[in-house]
C-alpha positions in Angstrom: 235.5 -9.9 118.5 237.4 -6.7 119.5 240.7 -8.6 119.3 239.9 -9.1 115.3 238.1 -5.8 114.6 240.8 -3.6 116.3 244.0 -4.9 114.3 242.0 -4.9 111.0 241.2 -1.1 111.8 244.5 -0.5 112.0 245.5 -2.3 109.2 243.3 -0.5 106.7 244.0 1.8 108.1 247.7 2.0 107.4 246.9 1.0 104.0 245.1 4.1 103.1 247.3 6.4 104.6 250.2 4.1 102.6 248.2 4.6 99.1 247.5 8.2 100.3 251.3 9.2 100.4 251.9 6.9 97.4 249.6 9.0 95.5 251.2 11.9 96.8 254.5 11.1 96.4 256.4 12.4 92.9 256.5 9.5 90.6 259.5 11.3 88.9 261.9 9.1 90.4 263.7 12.2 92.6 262.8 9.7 95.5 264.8 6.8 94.1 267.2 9.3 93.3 267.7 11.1 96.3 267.5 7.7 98.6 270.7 6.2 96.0 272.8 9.7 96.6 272.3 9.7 100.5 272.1 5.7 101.7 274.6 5.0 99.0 276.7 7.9 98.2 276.2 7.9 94.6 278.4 10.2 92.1 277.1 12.7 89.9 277.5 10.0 87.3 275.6 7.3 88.9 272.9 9.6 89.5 272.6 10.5 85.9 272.6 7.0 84.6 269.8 6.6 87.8 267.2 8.9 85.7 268.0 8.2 82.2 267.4 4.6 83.7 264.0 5.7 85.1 262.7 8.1 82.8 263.0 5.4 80.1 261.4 2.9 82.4 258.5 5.3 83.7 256.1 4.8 80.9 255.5 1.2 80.9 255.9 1.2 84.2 253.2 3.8 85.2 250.6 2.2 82.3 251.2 -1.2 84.0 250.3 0.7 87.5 247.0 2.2 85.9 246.0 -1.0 84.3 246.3 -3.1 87.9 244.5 0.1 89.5 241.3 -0.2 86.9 241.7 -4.0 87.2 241.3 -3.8 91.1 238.4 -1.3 90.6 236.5 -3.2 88.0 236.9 -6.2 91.1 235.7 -4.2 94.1 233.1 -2.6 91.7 230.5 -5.1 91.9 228.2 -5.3 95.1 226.8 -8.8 94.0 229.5 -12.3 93.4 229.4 -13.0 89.8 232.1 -16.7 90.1 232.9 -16.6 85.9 233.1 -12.4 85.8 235.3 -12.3 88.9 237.8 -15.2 87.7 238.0 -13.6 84.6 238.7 -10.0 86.5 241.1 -12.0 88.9 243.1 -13.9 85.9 243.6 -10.2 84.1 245.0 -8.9 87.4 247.6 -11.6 87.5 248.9 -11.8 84.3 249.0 -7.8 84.3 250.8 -8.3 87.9 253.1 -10.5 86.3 254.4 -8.4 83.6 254.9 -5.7 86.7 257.0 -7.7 88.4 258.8 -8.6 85.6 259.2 -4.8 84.4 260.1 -4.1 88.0 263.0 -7.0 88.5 264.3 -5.3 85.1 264.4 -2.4 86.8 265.7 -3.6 89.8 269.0 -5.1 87.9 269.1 -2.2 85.3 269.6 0.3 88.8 271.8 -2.4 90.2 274.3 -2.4 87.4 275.3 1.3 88.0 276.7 0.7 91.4 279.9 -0.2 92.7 280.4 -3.4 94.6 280.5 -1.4 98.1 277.5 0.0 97.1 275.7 -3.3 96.1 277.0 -4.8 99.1 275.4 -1.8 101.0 271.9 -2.3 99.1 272.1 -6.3 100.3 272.5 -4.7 103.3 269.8 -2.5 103.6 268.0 -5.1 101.6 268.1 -7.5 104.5 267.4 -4.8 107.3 264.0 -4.1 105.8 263.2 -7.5 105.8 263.8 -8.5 109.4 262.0 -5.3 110.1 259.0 -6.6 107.8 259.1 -9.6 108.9 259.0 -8.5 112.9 256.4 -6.5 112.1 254.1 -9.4 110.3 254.8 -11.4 113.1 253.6 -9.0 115.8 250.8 -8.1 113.2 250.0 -11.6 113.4 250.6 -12.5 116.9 247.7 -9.5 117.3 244.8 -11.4 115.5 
């Protein structure tokens, strides 16, 4: 039992302190910025283009963030299981998911269009480091439980 409890502690615990410095973080873009101009060199240029990109972006991106946030609430909100109420919760959540992932890919190509090959072969890169890192540490998240 206190091979289960343990690595769900943690977990939870890594989550809220994960939301916690989400929430704390600017939501500006200077860390988007700052990340492109020292992993990837960027020119003054690049890092214009990099905010215009994002402060156009930011609106519908933050109201899609507030809507999945009240969405989630509404879900954990109720102490008793209502099947039809929760579906219809859990259906909203998706499609509003969706059209984040969507607005976020946009993003993703919108950001990517402003670099130079070298520095979209560098993002791959880095790109693929984070994921073998993810991945190992799924696996030894995993291997705990």
């Amino acid at each position: 039992m206190k091979r289960i409890i343990l690595p769900a502690a943690i977990l939870l615990a890594a989550t809220l302190t994960a939301n916690a410095q989400d929430a704390a973080a600017p939501r500006d873009g200077s860390r988007i910025i700052h990340r492109i101009e020292q992993r990837l060199n960027a020119t003054e240029a690049q890092r214009q283009q990099v905010k215009a990109i994002l402060q156009q972006e930011r609106p519908t991106l933050m109201q899609l963030h507030t809507q999945l946030a009240a969405e989630r609430a509404e879900m954990l909100q109720s102490t008793t299981f209502n099947e039809a109420q929760t579906r219809a919760i859990a259906a909203r959540y998706a499609e509003t998911n969706t059209e984040a992932l969507v607005e976020r890919a946009r993003l993703r190509s919108e950001l990517f269009a402003v670099l130079t090959p070298e520095q979209q072969q560098r993002v791959e890169q880095l790109r693929a480091r984070f994921s073998k890192v993810l991945d190992a540490r799924l696996k030894t998240l995993g291997d705990s439980l």
